[in-house]
N, C-alpha and C positions, 0 to 999 in steps of 0.2 A: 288722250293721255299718252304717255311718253311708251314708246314700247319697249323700254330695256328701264323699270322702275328703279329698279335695284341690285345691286351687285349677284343677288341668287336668280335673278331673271336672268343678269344679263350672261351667266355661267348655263345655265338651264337651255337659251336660246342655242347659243356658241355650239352647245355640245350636242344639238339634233341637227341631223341631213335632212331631215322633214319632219312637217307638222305629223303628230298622229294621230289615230283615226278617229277621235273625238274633237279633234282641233277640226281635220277633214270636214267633218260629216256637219260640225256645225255653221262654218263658212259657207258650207253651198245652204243651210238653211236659211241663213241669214241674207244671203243675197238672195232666194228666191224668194224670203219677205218682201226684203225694198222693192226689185225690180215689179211684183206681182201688184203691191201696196201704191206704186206709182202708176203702174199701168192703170189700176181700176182708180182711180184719183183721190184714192183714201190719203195722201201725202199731198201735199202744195209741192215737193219738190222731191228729189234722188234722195233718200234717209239711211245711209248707214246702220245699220242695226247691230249691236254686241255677241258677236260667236263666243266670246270668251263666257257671257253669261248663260249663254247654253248651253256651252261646258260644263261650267258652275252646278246647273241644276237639272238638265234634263236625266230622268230618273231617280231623279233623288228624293228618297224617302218622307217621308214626314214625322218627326219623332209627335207622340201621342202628345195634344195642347198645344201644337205649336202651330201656328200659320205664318208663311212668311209679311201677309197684309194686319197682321194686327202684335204688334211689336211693342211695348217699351224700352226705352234707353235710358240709362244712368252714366252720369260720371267712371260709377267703378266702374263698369262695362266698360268704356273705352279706355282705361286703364289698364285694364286684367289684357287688353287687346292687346299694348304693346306690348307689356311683360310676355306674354304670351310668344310673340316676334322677338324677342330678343333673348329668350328662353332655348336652351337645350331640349327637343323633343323627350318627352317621355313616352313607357315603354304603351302606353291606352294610346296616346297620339299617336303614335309609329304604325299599330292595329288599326286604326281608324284611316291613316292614308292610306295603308294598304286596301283597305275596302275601299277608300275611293277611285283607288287605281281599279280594280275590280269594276266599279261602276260604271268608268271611265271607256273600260276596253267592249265595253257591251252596246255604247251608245250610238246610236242611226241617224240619219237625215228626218227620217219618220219622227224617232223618239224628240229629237230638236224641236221639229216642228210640231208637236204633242205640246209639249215644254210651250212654248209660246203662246199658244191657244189657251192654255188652262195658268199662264202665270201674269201674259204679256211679258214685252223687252223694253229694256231699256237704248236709249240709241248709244252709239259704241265710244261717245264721247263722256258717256256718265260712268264708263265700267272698267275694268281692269284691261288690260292690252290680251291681245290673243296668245295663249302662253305662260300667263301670268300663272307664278306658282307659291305666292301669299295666299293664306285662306280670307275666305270672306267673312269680312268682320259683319258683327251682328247689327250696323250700322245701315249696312248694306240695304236693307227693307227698306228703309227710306228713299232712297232713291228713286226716282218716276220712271215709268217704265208706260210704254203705249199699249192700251190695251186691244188683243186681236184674238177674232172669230173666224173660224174656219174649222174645216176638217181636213186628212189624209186620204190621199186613195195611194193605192200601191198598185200595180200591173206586170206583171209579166212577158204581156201582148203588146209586140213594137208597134202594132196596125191602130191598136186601142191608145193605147201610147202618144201617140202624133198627131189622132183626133182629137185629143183632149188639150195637147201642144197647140194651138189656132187659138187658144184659149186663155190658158195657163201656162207659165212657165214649167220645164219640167225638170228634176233630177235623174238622174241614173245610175249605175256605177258599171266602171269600163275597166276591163280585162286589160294589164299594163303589161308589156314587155318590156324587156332593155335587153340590146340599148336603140331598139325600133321609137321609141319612145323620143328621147333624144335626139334622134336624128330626123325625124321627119319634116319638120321646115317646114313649105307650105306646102309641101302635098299629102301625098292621102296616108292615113293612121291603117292600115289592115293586118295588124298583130305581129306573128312570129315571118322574118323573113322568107321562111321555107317550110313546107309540111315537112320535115325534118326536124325543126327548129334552127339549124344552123347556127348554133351558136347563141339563139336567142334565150333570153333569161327569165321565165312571169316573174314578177316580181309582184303583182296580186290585184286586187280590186281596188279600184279608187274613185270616188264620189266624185260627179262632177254635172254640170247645166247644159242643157241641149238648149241651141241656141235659132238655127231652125235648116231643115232638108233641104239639097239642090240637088243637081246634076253637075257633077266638075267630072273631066277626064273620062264622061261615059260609065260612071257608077253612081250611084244614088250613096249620097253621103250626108252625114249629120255636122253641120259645126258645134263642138263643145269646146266648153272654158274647163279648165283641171287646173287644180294647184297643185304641182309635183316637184316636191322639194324644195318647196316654199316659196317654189315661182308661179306666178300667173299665168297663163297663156293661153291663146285657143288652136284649135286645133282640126282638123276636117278627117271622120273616123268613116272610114267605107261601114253601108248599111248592108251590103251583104254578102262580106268575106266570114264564115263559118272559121272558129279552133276547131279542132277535131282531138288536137295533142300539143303537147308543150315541148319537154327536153326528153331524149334518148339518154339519160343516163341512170334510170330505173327507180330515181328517187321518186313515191306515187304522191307527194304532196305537189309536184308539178305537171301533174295530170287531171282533167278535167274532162265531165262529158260536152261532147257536139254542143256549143251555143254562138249565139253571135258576140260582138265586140262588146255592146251594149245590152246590160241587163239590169234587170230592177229597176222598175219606174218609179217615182214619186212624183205625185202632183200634189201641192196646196192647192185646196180652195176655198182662199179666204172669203170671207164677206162682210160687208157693212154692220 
């Protein structure tokens, strides 16, 4: 589908320096579907999967009687849809986005990939573009969606971590500075330029896929893919340069305890 639908997307897109962290979290879910779902040959071929619909719903409640798989549709229903779109918010609507902003700001790689196992996805050509900021019409049930088995594991443990990587695909999320971030090209990611900081800025945690360890330059390092600021890229992050501290200017939101670059694992392990 078109990624800029309509004039409030394409106002909506314009006005973010980056995806945030529910667009984040559910991109890297959605490719460690496909890539995992091809590896093990549950796909004939590379499958796209919908992050926008893991947006959509991971976490999302279930008002009492309602399932998203057993649905009817009327006329007025898709009626009442576009009046509805073409409509002035009211003050119950304005309440209810605000909870879904709520929802929104809470949601994980984990929670995504929860989301998928207990709804299935649809591939990313049946659903709303990543961003998209129309609600979902109650139409939407309709739509096929592939159904997947698996569970989550979460780890802590880089060692545990990269045994289960031989395996599975893994997520993580990586300790960002700027503008170390920016500038790294093709060599090595190893955080703030100085245990000082020097100048360097966290700018926070961000979700991304470990793609697999080597030795470059006599460190043992991870390549990972990050979408940071709505680029793609990969990246080669040292496995074992330690933060200790962030910025000297006393603010304690830029302060963190001793860990490496790389934290929190996610593995899917889907199954047939």
């Amino acid at each position: 589908m078109s990624r800029h639908c309509h004039p409030d997307c394409q106002r909506s897109i314009a006005s973010k320096e980056e995806h945030d962290s529910a667009e984040r979290a559910a991109t890297v879910a959605a490719n460690l579907i496909s890539v995992t779902r091809n590896v093990l040959k549950l796909d004939r071929e590379m499958t796209e999967y919908s992050a926008q619909f893991l947006v959509d719903n991971a976490l999302l409640e279930e008002k009492p009687g309602q399932s998203p798989h057993s649905f009817s549709l009327t006329m007025e229903d898709c009626l009442e849809y576009l009046v509805k779109m073409a409509s002035p918010k009211t003050e119950a609507e304005l309440e209810e986005m605000e909870k879904d902003q709520q929802r929104r700001a809470k949601i994980t790689v984990k929670d995504c990939l929860e989301c998928a196992f207990k709804e299935g996805v649809p591939r990313s050509e049946h659903w709303a573009h990543l961003g998209c900021v129309s609600p979902v019409p109650a139409f939407a049930s309709f739509i096929p969606r592939v159904p997947m088995k698996g569970k989550v594991i979460e780890t802590q443990n880089l060692g545990y971590a990269m045994e289960l990587m031989k395996h599975h695909p893994i997520a993580a999320k990586l300790l960002v500075f700027s503008p170390e971030i920016e500038r790294v090209g093709n060599g090595v990611y190893v955080g703030p330029s100085s245990a000082g900081g020097g100048g360097s800025r966290y700018v926070g945690l961000r979700d991304v896929i470990l793609c697999r360890a080597e030795k470059f330059g006599g460190d043992d390092v991870m390549n990972v893919q990050i979408c940071y600021k709505r680029r793609t890229f990969f990246i080669k992050v040292s496995l074992t340069r330690m933060v200790t501290t962030l910025a000297d200017d006393g603010d304690e939101s830029q302060s963190i305890e001793p860990m490496g670059l790389l934290v929190d694992f996610v593995v899917p392990l889907i199954s047939k």
